[in-house]
N, CA, C and O atoms as a GROMACS GRO file, in nm:
protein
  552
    1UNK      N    1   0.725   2.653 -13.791
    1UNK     CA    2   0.629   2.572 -13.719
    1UNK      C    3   0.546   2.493 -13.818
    1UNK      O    4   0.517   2.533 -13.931
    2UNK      N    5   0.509   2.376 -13.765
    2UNK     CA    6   0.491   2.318 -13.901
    2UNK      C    7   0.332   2.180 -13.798
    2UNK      O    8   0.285   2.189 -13.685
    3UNK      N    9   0.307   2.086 -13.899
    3UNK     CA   10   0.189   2.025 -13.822
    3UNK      C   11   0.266   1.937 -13.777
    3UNK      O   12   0.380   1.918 -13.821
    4UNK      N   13   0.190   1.846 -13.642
    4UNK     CA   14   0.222   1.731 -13.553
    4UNK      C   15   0.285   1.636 -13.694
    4UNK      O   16   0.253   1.664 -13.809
    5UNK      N   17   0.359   1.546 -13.666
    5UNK     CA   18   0.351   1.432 -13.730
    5UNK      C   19   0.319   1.277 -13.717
    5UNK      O   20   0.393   1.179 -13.708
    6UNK      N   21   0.153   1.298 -13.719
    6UNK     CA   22   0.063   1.169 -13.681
    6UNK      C   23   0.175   1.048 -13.692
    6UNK      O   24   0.194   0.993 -13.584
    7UNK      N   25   0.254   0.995 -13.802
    7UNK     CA   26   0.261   0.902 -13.814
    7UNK      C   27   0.397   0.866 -13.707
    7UNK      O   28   0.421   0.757 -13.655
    8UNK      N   29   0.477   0.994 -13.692
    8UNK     CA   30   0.617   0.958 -13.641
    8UNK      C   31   0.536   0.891 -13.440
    8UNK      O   32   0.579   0.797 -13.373
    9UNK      N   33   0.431   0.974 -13.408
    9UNK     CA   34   0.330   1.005 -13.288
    9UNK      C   35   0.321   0.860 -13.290
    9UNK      O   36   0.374   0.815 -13.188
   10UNK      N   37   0.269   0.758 -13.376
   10UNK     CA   38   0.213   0.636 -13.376
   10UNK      C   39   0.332   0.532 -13.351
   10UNK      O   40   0.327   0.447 -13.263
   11UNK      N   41   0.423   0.546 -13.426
   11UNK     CA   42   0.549   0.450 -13.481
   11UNK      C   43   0.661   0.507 -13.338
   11UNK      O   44   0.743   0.430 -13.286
   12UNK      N   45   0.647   0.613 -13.304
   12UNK     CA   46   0.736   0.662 -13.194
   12UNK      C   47   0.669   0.628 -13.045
   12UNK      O   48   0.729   0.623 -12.938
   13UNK      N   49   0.536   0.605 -13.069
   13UNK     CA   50   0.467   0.508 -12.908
   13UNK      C   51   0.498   0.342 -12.926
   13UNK      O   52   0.524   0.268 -12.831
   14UNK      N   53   0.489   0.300 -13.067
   14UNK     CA   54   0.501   0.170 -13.079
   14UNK      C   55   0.673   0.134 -13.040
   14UNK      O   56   0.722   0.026 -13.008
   15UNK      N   57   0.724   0.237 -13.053
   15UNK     CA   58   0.900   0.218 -13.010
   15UNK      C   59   0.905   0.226 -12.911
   15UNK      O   60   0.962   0.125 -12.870
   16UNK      N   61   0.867   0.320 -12.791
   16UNK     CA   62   0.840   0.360 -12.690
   16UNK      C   63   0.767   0.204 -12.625
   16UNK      O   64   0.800   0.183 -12.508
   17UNK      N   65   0.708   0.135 -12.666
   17UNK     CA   66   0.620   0.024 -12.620
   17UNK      C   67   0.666  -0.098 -12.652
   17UNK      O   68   0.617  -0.196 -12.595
   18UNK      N   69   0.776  -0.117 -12.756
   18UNK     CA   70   0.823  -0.227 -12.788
   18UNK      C   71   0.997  -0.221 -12.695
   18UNK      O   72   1.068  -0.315 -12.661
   19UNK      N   73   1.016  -0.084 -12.679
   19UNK     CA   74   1.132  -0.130 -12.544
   19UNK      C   75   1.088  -0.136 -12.404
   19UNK      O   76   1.163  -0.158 -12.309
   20UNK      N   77   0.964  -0.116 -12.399
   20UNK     CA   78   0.902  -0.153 -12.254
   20UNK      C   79   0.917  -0.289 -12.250
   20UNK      O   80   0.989  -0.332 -12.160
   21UNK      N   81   0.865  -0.369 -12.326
   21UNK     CA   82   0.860  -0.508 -12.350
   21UNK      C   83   1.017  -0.566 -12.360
   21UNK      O   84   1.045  -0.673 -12.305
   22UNK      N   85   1.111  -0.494 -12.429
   22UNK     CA   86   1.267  -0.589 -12.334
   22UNK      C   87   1.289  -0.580 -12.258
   22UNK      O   88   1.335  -0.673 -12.191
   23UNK      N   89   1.266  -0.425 -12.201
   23UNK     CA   90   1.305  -0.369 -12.036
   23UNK      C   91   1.261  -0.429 -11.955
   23UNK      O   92   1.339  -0.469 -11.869
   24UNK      N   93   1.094  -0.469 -11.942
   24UNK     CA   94   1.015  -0.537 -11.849
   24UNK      C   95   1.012  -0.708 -11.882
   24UNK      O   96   0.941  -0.793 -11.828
   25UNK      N   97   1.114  -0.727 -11.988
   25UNK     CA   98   1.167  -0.879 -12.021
   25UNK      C   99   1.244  -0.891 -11.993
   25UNK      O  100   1.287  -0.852 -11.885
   26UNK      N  101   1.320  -0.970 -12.101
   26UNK     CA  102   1.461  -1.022 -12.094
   26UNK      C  103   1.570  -0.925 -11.997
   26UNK      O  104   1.658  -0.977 -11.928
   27UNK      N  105   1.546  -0.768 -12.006
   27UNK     CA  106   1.620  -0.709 -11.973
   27UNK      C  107   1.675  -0.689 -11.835
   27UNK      O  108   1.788  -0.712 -11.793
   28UNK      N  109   1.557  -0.635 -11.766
   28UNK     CA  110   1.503  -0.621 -11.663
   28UNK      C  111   1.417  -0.661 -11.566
   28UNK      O  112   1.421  -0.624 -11.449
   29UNK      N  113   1.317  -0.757 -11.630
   29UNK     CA  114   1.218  -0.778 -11.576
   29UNK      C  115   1.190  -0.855 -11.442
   29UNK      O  116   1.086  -0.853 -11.376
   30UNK      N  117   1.354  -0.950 -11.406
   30UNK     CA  118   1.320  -1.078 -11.314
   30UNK      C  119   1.366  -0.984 -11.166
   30UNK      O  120   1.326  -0.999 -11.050
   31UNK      N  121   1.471  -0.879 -11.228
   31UNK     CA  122   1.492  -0.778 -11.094
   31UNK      C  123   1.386  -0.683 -11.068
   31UNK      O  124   1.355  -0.665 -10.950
   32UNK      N  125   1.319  -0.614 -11.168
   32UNK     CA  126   1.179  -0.578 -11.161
   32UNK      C  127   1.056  -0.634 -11.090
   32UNK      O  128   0.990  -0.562 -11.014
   33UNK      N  129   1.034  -0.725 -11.108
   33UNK     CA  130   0.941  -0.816 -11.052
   33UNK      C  131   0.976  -0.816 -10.939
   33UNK      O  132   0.889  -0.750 -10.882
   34UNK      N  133   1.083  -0.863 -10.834
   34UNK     CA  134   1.136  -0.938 -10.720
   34UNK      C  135   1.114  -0.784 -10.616
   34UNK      O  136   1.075  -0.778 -10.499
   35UNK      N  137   1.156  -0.667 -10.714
   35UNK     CA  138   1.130  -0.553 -10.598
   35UNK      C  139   1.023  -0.487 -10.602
   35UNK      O  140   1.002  -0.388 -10.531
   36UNK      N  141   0.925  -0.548 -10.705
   36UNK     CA  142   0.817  -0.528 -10.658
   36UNK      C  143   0.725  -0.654 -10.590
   36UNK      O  144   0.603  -0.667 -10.593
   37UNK      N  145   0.784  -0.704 -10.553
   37UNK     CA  146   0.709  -0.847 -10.482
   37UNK      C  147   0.607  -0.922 -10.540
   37UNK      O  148   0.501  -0.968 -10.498
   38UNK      N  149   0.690  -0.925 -10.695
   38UNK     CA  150   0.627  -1.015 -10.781
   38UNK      C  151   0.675  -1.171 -10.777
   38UNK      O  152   0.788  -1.191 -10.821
   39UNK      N  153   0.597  -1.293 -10.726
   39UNK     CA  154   0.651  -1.366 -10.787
   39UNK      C  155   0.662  -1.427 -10.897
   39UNK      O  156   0.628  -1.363 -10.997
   40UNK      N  157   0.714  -1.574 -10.918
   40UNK     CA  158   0.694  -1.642 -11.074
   40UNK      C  159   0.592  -1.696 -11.070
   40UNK      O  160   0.542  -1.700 -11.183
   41UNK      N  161   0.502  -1.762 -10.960
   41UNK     CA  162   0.402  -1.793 -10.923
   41UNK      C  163   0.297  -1.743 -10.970
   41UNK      O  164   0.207  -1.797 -11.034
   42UNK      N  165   0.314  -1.583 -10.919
   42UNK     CA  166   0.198  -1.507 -10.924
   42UNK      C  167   0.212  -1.429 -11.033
   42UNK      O  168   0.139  -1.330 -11.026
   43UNK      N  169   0.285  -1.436 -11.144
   43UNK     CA  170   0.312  -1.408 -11.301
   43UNK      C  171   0.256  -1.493 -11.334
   43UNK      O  172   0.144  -1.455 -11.368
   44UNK      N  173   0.272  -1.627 -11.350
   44UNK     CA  174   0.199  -1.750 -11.405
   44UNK      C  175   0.044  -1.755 -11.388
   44UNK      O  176  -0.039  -1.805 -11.464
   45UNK      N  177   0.027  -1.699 -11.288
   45UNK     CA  178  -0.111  -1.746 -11.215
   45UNK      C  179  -0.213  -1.583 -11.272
   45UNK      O  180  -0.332  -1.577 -11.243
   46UNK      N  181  -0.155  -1.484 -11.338
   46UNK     CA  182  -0.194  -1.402 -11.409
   46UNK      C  183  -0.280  -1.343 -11.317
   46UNK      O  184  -0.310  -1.410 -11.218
   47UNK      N  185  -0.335  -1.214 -11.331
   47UNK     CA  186  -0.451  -1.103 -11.198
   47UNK      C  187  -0.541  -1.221 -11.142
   47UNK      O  188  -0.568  -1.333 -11.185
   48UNK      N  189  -0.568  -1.163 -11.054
   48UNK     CA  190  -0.657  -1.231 -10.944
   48UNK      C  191  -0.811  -1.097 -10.937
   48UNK      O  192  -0.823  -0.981 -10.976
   49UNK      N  193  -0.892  -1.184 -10.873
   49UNK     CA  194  -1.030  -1.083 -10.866
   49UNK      C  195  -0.973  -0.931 -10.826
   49UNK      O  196  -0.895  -0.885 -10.743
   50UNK      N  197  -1.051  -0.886 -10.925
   50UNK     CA  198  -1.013  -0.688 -10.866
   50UNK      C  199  -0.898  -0.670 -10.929
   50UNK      O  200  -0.866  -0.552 -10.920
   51UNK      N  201  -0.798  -0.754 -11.006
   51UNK     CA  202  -0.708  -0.685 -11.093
   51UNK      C  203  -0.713  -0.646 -11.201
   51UNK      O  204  -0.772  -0.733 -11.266
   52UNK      N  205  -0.681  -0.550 -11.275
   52UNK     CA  206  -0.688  -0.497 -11.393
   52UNK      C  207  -0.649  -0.643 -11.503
   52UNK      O  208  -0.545  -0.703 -11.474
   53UNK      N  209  -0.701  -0.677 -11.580
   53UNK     CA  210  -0.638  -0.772 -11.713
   53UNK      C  211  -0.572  -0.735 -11.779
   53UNK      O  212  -0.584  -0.635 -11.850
   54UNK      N  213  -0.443  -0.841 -11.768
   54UNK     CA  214  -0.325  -0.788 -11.927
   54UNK      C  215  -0.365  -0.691 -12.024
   54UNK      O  216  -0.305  -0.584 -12.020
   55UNK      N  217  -0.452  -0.704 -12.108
   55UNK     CA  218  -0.435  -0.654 -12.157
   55UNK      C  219  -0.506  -0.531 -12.138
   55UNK      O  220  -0.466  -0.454 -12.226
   56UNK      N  221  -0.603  -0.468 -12.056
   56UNK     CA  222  -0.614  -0.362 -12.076
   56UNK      C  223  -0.483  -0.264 -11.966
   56UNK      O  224  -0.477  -0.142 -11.953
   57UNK      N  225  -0.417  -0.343 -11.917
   57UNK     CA  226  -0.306  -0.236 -11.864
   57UNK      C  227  -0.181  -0.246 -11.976
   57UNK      O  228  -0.095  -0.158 -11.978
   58UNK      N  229  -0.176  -0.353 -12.065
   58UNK     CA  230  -0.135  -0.284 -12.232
   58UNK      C  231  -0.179  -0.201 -12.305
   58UNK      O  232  -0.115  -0.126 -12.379
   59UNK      N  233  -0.292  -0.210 -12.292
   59UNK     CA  234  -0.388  -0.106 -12.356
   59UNK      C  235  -0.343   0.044 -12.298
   59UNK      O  236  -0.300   0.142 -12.358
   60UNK      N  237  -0.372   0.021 -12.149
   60UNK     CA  238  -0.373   0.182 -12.126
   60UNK      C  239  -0.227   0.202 -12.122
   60UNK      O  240  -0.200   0.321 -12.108
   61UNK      N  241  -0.144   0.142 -12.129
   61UNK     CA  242   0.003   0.151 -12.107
   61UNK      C  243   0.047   0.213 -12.234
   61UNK      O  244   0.139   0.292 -12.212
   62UNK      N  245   0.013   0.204 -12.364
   62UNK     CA  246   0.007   0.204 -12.486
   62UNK      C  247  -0.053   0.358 -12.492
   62UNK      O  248   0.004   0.454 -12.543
   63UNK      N  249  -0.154   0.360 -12.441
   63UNK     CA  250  -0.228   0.502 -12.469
   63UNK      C  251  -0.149   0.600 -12.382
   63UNK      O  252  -0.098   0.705 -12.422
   64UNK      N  253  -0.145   0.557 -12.274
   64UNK     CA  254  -0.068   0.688 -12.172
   64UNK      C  255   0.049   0.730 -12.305
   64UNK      O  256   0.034   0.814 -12.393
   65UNK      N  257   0.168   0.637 -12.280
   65UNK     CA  258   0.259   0.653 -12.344
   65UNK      C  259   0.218   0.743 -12.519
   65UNK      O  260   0.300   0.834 -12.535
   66UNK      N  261   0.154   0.738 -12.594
   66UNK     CA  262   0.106   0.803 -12.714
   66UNK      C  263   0.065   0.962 -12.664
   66UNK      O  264   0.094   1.055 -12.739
   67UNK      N  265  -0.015   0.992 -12.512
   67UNK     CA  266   0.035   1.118 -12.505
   67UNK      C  267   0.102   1.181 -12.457
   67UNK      O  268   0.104   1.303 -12.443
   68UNK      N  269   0.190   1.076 -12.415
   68UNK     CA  270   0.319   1.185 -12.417
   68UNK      C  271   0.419   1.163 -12.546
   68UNK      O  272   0.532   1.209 -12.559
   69UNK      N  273   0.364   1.099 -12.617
   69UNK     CA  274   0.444   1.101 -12.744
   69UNK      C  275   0.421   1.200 -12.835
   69UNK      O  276   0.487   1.259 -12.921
   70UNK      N  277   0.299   1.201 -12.790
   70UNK     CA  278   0.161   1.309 -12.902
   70UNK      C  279   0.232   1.460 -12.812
   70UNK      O  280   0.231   1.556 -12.889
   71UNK      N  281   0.261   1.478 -12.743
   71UNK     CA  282   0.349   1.631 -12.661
   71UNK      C  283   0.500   1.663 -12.698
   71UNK      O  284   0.563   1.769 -12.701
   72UNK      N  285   0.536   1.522 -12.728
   72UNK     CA  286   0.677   1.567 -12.803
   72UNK      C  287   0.649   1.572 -12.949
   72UNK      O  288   0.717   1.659 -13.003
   73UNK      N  289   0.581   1.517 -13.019
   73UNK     CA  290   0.508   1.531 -13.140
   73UNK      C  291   0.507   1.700 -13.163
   73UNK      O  292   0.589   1.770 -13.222
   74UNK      N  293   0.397   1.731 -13.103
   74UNK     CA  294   0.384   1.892 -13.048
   74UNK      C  295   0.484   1.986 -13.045
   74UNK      O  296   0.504   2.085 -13.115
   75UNK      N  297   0.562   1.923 -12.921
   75UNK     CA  298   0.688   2.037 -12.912
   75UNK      C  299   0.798   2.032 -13.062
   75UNK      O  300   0.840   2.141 -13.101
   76UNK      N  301   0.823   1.959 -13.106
   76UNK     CA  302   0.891   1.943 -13.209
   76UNK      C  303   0.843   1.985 -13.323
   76UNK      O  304   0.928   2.023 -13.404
   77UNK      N  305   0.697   1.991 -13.365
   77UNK     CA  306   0.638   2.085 -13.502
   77UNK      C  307   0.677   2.239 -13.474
   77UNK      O  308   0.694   2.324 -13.561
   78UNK      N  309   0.687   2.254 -13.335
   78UNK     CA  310   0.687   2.387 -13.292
   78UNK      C  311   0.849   2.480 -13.269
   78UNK      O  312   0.862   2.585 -13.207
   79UNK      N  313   0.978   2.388 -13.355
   79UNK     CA  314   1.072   2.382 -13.318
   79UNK      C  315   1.101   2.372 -13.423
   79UNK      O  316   1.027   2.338 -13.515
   80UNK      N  317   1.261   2.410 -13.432
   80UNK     CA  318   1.319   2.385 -13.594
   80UNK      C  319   1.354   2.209 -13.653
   80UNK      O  320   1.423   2.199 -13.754
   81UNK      N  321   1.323   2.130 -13.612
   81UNK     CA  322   1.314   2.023 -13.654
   81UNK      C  323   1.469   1.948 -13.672
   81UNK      O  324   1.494   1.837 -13.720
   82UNK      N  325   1.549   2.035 -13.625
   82UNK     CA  326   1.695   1.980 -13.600
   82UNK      C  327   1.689   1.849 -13.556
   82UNK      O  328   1.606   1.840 -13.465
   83UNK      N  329   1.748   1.734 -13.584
   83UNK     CA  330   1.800   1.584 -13.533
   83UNK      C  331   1.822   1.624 -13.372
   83UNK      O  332   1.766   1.574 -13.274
   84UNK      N  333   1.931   1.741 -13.377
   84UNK     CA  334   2.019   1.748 -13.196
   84UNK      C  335   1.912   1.790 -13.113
   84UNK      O  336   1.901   1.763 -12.994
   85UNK      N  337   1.819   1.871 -13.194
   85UNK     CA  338   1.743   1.953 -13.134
   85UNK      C  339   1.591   1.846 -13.089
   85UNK      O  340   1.538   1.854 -12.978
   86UNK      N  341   1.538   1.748 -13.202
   86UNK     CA  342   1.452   1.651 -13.150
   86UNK      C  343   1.474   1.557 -13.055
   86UNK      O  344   1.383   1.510 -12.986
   87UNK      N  345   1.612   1.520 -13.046
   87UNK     CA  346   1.686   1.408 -12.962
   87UNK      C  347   1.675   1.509 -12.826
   87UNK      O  348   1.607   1.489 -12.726
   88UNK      N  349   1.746   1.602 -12.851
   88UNK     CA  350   1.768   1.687 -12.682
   88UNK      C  351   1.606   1.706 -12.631
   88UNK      O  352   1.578   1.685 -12.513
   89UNK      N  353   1.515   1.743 -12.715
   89UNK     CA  354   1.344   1.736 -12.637
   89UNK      C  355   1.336   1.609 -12.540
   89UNK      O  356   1.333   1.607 -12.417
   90UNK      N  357   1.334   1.467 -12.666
   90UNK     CA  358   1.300   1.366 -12.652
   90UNK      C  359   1.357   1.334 -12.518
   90UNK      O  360   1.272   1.305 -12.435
   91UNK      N  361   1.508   1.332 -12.470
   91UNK     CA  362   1.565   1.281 -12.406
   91UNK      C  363   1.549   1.353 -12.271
   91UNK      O  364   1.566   1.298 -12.162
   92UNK      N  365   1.497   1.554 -12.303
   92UNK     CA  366   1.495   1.587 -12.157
   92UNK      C  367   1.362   1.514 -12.134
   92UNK      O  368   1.355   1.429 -12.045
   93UNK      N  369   1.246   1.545 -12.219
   93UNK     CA  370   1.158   1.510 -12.105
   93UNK      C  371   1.142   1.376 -12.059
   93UNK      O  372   1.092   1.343 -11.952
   94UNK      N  373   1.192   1.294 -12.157
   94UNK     CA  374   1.256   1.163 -12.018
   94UNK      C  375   1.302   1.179 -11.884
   94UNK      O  376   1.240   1.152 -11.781
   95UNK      N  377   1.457   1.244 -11.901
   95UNK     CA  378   1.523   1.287 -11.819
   95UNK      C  379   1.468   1.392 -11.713
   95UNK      O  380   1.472   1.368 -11.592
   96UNK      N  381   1.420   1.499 -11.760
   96UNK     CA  382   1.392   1.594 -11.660
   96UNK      C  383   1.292   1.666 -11.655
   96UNK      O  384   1.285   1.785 -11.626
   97UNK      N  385   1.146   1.537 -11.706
   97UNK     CA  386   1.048   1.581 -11.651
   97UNK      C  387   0.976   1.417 -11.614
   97UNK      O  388   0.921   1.410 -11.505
   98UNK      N  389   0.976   1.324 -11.677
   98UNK     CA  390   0.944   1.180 -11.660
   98UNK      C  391   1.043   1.136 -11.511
   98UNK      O  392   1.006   1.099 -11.399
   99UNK      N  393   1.140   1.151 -11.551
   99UNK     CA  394   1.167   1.063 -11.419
   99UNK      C  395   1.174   1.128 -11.313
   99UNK      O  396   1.138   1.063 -11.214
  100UNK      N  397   1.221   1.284 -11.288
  100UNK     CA  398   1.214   1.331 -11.180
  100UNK      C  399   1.066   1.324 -11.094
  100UNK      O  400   1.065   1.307 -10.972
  101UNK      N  401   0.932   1.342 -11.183
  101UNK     CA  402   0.805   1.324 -11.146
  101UNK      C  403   0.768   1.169 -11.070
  101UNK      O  404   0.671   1.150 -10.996
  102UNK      N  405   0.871   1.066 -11.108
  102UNK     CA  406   0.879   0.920 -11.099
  102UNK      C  407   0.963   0.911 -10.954
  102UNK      O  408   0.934   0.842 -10.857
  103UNK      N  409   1.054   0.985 -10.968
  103UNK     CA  410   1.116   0.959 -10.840
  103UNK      C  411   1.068   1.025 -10.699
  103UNK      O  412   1.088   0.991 -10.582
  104UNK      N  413   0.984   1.152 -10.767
  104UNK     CA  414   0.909   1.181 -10.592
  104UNK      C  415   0.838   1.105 -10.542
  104UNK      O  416   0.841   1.066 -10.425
  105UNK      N  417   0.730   1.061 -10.669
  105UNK     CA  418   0.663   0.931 -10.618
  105UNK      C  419   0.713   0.856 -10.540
  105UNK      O  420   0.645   0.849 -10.437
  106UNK      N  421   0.814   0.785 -10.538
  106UNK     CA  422   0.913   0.656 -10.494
  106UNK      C  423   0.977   0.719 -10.417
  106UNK      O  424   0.996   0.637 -10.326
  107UNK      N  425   1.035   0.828 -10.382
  107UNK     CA  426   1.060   0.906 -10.296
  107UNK      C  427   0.921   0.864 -10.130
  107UNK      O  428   0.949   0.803 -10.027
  108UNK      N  429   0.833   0.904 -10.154
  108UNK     CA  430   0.730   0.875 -10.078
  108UNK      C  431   0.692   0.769 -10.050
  108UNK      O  432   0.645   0.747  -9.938
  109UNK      N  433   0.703   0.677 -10.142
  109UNK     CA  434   0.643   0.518 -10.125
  109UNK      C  435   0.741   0.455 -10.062
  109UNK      O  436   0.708   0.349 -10.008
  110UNK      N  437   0.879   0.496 -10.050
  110UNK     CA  438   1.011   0.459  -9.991
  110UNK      C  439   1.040   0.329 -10.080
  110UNK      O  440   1.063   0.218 -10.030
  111UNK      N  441   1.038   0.357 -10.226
  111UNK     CA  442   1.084   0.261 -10.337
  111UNK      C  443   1.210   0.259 -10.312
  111UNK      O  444   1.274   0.350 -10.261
  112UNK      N  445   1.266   0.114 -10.360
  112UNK     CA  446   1.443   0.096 -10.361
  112UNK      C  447   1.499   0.188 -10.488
  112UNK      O  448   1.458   0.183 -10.604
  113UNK      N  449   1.583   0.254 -10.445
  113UNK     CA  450   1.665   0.326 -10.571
  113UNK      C  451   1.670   0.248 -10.688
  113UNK      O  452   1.614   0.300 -10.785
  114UNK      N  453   1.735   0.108 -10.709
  114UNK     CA  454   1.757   0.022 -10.792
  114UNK      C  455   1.640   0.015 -10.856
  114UNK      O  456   1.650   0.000 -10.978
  115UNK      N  457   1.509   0.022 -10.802
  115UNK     CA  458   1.375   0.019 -10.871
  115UNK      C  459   1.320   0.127 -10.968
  115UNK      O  460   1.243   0.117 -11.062
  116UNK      N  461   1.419   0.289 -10.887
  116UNK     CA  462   1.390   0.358 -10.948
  116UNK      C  463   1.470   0.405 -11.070
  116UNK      O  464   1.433   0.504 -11.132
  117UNK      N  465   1.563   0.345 -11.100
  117UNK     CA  466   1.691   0.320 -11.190
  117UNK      C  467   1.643   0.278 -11.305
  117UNK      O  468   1.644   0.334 -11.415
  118UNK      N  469   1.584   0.134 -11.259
  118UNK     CA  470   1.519   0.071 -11.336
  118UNK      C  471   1.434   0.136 -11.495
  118UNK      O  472   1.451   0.137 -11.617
  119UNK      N  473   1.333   0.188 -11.386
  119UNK     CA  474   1.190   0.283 -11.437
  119UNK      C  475   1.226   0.341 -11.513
  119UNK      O  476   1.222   0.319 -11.634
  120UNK      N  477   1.296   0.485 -11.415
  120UNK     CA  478   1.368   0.611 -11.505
  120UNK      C  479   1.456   0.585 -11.653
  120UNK      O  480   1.474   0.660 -11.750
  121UNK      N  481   1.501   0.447 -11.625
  121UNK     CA  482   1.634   0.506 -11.746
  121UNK      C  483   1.507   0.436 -11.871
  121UNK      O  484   1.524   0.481 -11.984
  122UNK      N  485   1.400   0.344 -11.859
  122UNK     CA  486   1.307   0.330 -11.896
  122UNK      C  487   1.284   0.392 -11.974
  122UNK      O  488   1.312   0.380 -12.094
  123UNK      N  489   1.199   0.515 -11.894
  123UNK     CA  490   1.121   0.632 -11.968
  123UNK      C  491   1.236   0.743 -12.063
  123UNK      O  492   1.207   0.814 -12.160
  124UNK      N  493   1.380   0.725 -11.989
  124UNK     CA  494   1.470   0.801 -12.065
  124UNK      C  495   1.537   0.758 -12.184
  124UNK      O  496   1.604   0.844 -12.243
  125UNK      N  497   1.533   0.641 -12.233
  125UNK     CA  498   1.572   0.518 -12.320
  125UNK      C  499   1.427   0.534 -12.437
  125UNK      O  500   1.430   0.591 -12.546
  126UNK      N  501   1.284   0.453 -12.362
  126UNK     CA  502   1.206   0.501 -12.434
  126UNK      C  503   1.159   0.610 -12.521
  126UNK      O  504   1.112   0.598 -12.634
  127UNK      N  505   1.183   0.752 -12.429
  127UNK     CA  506   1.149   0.894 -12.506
  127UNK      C  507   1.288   0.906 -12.614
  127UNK      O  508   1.265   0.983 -12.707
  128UNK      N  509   1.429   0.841 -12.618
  128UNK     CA  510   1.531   0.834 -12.674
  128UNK      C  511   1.413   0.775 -12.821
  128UNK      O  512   1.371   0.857 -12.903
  129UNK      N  513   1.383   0.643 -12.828
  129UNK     CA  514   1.342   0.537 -12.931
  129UNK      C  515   1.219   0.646 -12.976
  129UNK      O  516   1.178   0.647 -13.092
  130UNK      N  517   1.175   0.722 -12.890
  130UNK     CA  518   1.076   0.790 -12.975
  130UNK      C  519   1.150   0.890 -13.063
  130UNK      O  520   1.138   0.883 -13.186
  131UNK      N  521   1.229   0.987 -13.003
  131UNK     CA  522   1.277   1.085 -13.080
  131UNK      C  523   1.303   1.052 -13.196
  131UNK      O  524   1.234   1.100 -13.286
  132UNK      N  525   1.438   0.938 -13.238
  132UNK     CA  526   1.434   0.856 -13.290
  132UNK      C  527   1.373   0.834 -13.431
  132UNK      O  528   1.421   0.862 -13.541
  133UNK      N  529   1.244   0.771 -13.396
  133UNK     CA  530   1.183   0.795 -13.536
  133UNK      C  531   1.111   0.920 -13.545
  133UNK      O  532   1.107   0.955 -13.663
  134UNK      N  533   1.052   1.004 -13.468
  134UNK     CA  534   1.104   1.138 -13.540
  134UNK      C  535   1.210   1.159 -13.629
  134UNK      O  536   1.199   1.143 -13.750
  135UNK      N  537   1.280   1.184 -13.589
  135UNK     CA  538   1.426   1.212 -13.708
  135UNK      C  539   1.396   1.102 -13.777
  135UNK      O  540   1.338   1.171 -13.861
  136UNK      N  541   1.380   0.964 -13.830
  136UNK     CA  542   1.390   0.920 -13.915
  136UNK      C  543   1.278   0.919 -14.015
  136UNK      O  544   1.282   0.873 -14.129
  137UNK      N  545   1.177   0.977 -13.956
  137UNK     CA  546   1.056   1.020 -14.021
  137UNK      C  547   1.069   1.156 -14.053
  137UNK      O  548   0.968   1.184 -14.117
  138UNK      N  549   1.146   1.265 -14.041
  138UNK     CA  550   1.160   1.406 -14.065
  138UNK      C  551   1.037   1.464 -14.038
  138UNK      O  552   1.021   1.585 -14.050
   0.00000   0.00000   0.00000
């Protein structure tokens, strides 16, 4: 057992946050938008009174994401530090604690599957880019 590793925690949210930004771009974003009844209009035309501002839902988007980076951080000092073994953390709790928690939600809200496809493989892709530099940070 060994200490967190601040820096992999920092560089593994900034990975985590820089594939949000293709996913919710180029990648994904124009089918994203449409099922959530975004238009191009109302992208252009940026929040309206009573909406949160860009950037502080980057902001908090950024921070959420760091603790749960800062928990795999955690679980992994607390673990033998194996590559298979940081990747398999990283990837369940994408997998099978992030998205299943994502899909009851949407479950209830009666979200389109495709939306929740979207999200999930998201957070399971993302916690991937975190593990990631873990291992490349040892």
């Amino acid at each position: 057992m060994g200490n967190v590793n601040l820096l992999a925690v920092v560089l593994g949210t900034v990975a985590f946050f820089v594939i949000g930004a293709l996913w919710y771009g180029p990648l994904f974003g124009k089918s994203w938008r449409e099922m959530n009844g975004m238009t191009d209009e109302m992208v252009k035309a940026g929040p309206q009174p009573g909406q949160n501002p860009v950037w502080l839902i980057m902001l908090l988007a950024f921070l959420l994401e760091m603790v749960v980076v800062l928990m795999l951080g955690h679980s992994i000092a607390r673990s033998s530090g194996q590559p298979h073994i940081i990747m398999m953390m990283a990837v369940g709790f994408g997998a099978l604690i992030m998205a299943p928690a994502l899909g009851i939600n949407y479950l209830f809200q009666m979200r389109p599957g495709k939306l929740f496809a979207i999200d999930a493989a998201y957070l399971i892709v993302g916690m991937a880019a975190a593990g990631g530099v873990f291992i490349l940070l040892g």
